[in-house]
KOLZAFI-448188 format. One record per residue (C-alpha): residue in three letters; x, y, z. Coordinates in steps of 0.25 Angstrom, whole numbers, plus 5000, padded with zeros to 4 digits. Each point is the difference from the previous one (the first is absolute). Layout:
N
ALAXYZ/...
END
This chain:
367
UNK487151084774/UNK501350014998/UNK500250135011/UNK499249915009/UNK501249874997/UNK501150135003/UNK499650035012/UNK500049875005/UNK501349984996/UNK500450125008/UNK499349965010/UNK500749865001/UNK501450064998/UNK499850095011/UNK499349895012/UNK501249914996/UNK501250095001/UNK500949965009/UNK499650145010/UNK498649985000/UNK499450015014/UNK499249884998/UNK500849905004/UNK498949894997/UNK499750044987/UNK501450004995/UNK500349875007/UNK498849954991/UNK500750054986/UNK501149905004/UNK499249875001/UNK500049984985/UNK501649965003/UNK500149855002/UNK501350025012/UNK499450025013/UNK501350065007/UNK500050104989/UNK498550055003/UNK500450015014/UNK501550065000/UNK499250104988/UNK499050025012/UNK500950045011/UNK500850094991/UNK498850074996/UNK499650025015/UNK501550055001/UNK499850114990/UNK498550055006/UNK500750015013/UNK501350094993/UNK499050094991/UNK499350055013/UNK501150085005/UNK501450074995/UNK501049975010/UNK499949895009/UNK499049894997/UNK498949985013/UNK499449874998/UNK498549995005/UNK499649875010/UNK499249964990/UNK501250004989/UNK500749925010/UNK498949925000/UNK499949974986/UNK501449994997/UNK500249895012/UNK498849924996/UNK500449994984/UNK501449965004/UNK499349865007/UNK499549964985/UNK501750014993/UNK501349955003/UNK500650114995/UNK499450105009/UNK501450065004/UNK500450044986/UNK498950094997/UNK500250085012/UNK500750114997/UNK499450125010/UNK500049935012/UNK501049885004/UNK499549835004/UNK500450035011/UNK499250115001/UNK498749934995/UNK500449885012/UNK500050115010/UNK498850054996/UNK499449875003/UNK500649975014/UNK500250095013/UNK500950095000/UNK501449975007/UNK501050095006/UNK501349984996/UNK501350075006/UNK501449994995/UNK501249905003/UNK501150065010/UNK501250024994/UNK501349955008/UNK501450004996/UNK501149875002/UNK501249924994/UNK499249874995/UNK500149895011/UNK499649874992/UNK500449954988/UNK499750034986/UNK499049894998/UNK499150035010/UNK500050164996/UNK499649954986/UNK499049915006/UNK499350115008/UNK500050084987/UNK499449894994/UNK498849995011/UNK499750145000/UNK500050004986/UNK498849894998/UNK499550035013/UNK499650144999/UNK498949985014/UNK501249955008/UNK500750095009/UNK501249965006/UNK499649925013/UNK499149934988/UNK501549974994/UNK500649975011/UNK499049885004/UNK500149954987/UNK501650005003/UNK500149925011/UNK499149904994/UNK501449984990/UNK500850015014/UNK500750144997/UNK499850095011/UNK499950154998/UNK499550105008/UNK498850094996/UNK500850134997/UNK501049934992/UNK499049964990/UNK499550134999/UNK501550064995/UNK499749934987/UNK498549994997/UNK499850114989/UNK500050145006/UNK498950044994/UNK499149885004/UNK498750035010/UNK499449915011/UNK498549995004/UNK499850075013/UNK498949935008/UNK499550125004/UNK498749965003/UNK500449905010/UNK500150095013/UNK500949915009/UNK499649985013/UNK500749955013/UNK499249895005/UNK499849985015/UNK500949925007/UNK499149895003/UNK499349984988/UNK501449994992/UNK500749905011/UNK498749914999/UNK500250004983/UNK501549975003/UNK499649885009/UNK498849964993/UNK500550014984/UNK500049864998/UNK498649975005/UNK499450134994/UNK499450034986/UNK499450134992/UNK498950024991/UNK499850124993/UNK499250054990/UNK500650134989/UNK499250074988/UNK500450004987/UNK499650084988/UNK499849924987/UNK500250094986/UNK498550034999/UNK500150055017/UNK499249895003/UNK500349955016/UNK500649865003/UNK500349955014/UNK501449915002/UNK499849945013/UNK501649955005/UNK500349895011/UNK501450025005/UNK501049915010/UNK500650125008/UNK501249925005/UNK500649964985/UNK499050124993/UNK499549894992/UNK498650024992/UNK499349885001/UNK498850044992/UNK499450114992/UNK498650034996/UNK499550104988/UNK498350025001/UNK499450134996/UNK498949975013/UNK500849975010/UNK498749945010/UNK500249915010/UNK500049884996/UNK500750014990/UNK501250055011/UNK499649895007/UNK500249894988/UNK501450084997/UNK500549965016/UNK499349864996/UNK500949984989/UNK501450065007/UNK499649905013/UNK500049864992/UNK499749895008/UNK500150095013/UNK501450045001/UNK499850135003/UNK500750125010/UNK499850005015/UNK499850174996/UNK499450074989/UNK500150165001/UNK498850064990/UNK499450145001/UNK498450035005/UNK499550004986/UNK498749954998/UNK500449904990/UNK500449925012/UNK498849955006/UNK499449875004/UNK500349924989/UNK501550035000/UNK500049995015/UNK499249855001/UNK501249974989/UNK501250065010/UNK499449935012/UNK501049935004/UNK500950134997/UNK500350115011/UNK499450144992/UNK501050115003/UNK499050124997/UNK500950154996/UNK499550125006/UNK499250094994/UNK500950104990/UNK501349925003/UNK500549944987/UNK501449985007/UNK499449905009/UNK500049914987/UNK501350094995/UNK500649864995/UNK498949944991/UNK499850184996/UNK501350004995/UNK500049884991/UNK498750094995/UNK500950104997/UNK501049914993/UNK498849944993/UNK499850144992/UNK501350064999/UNK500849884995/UNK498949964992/UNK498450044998/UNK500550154998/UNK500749954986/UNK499149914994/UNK498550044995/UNK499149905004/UNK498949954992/UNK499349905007/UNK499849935012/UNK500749904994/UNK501050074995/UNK500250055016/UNK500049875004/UNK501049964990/UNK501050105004/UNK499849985015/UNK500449875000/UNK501250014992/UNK500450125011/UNK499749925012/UNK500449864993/UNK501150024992/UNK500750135006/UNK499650045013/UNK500149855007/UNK501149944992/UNK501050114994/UNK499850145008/UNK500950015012/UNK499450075012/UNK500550115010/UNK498949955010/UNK500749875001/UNK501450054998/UNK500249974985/UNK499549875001/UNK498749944990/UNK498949955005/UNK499949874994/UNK501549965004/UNK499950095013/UNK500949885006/UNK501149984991/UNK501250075003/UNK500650124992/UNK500849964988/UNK501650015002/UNK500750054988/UNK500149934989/UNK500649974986/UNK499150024986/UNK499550074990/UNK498650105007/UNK498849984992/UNK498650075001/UNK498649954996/UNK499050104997/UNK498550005010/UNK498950064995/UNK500450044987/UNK501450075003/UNK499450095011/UNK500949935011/UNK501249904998/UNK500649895008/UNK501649975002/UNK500649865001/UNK501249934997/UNK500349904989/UNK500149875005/UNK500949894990/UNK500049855002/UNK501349954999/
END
């Protein structure tokens, strides 16, 4: 009996050590401890070390260790700190497509503008790592300091890298087509829809309404069966009362049909060509701005948690605080004010979406 309860013992020290290829088991010898974080930092560390005892030289992680180690990082807050052979940056990337990135020209020059505004550059770049400096710039002449593109770039930090939209092929469009948007922007609306990954890889559908004249989004959408009526109760809902666009550009997709047609009667549907994503290039871009500003740095849980951060995108940043170069700086929910003349005051900044993006105003007193 006694060689019987030895070799269980063994037997248990050897499932639960920390090197132990049987991730499950050993995760199971931790649930006796009452702090769940610890059960899971213990886990991915013990994932870690099954990774680095494969091999000698450099550690080759598996897709399913990636897997593993990005779905027990969704149960702790403390996720980060118990990485230690990949980085979080890593593990995000992991998660997201991967982006091209290129590095910032270097130019040369005597400074041009006052300390102040050099330290307020610095300051932007700093908590704004996804801005690049036409991004800074925008957000400048919002203050009313006007600088050029390549004076921001002498003092953003040297070793700081900008997201390349490689993926976005530009295309010129045809001259016809481009003249009729120019003349027709105030009377024209997009609607799109862009696929989204949650942290599980399941598919959710954003469906986008934009005004192409101010680039305003007037309504977005998050469904995981994007069917046709439910496109046609999403128009429904950005056409109150009737007010709606003489023009409305949309793709060929079949999630356009009669339902979404009897709701846009009274709308002109502009159909895009086959294969010609540039035909819609303005409400493709925002798409684009959608995942590199914001979906390609958060993991989504839900489709409420997607519908949360889309709204506070569109809502709070992208229609009221992020300047555009489309509309030559301006912001779509104050697309008629004037630019802002220079002016006196301490700069402060309010922190969006958890400090991912930052907006600039000045202080105002009353005397």
């Amino acid at each position: 009996m006694g060689k019987i309860l030895l070799w269980l013992q063994e037997r248990v020290k050897h499932w639960t050590k920390p090197a132990t290829s049987v991730l499950i088991i050993g995760i199971l010898s931790d649930l006796t401890r009452s702090r769940t974080d610890l059960v899971i930092e213990n886990a991915l560390l013990r994932q870690q070390l099954i990774v680095l005892n494969r091999q000698i030289k450099r550690p080759q992680l598996t897709t399913p260790d990636r897997y593993r180690l990005v779905f027990l990082s969704h149960f702790t807050t403390f996720w980060k700190q118990a990485l230690h052979i990949v980085q979080p940056d890593t593990l995000l990337r992991w998660h997201r497509e991967l982006f091209q990135f290129y590095w910032r020209r270097k130019s040369q020059g005597k400074p041009k503008i006052s300390a102040e505004t050099i330290a307020l550059i610095e300051k932007m770049a700093k908590e704004n790592h996804l801005w690049g400096a036409e991004r800074i710039r925008g957000e400048l002449l919002k203050l009313g300091i006007e600088v050029s593109k390549r004076t921001i770039q002498r003092y953003m930090p040297k070793d700081r890298k900008e997201h390349s939209p490689s993926h976005i092929v530009p295309m010129p469009l045809r001259e016809t087509w481009a003249t009729f948007l120019k003349n027709q922007a105030g009377n024209t609306w997009a609607c799109d829809f862009t696929v989204v990954n949650d942290w599980l890889f399941r598919q959710w559908y954003i469906f986008v309404v934009m005004e192409l004249k101010t680039r305003r989004i007037i309504h977005t959408g998050v469904t995981k069966y994007p069917t046709d009526e439910w496109t046609a109760q999403q128009l429904r809902e950005a056409t109150p009362w009737g007010k709606g666009p003489k023009y409305l550009i949309r793709d060929r997709d079949r999630k356009y049909a009669k339902h979404f047609s009897a709701v846009a009667a009274s709308i002109k549907e502009l159909k895009t060509p086959y294969r010609t994503p540039q035909a819609n290039g303005i409400c493709e871009r925002f798409m684009g701005s959608l995942r590199r500003e914001c979906l390609d740095h958060i993991l989504i849980y839900n489709d409420k948690h997607l519908e949360r951060v889309t709204t506070e995108y569109t809502s709070s940043y992208f229609n009221q605080e992020r300047p555009h170069q489309g509309i030559d700086h301006r912001i779509p929910d104050h697309y008629e004010l004037l630019k802002s003349k220079p002016t006196s005051g301490r700069i402060t900044s309010k922190a969006i979406l958890g400090g991912l993006h930052h907006s600039y105003s000045r202080a105002t007193y009353l005397n």
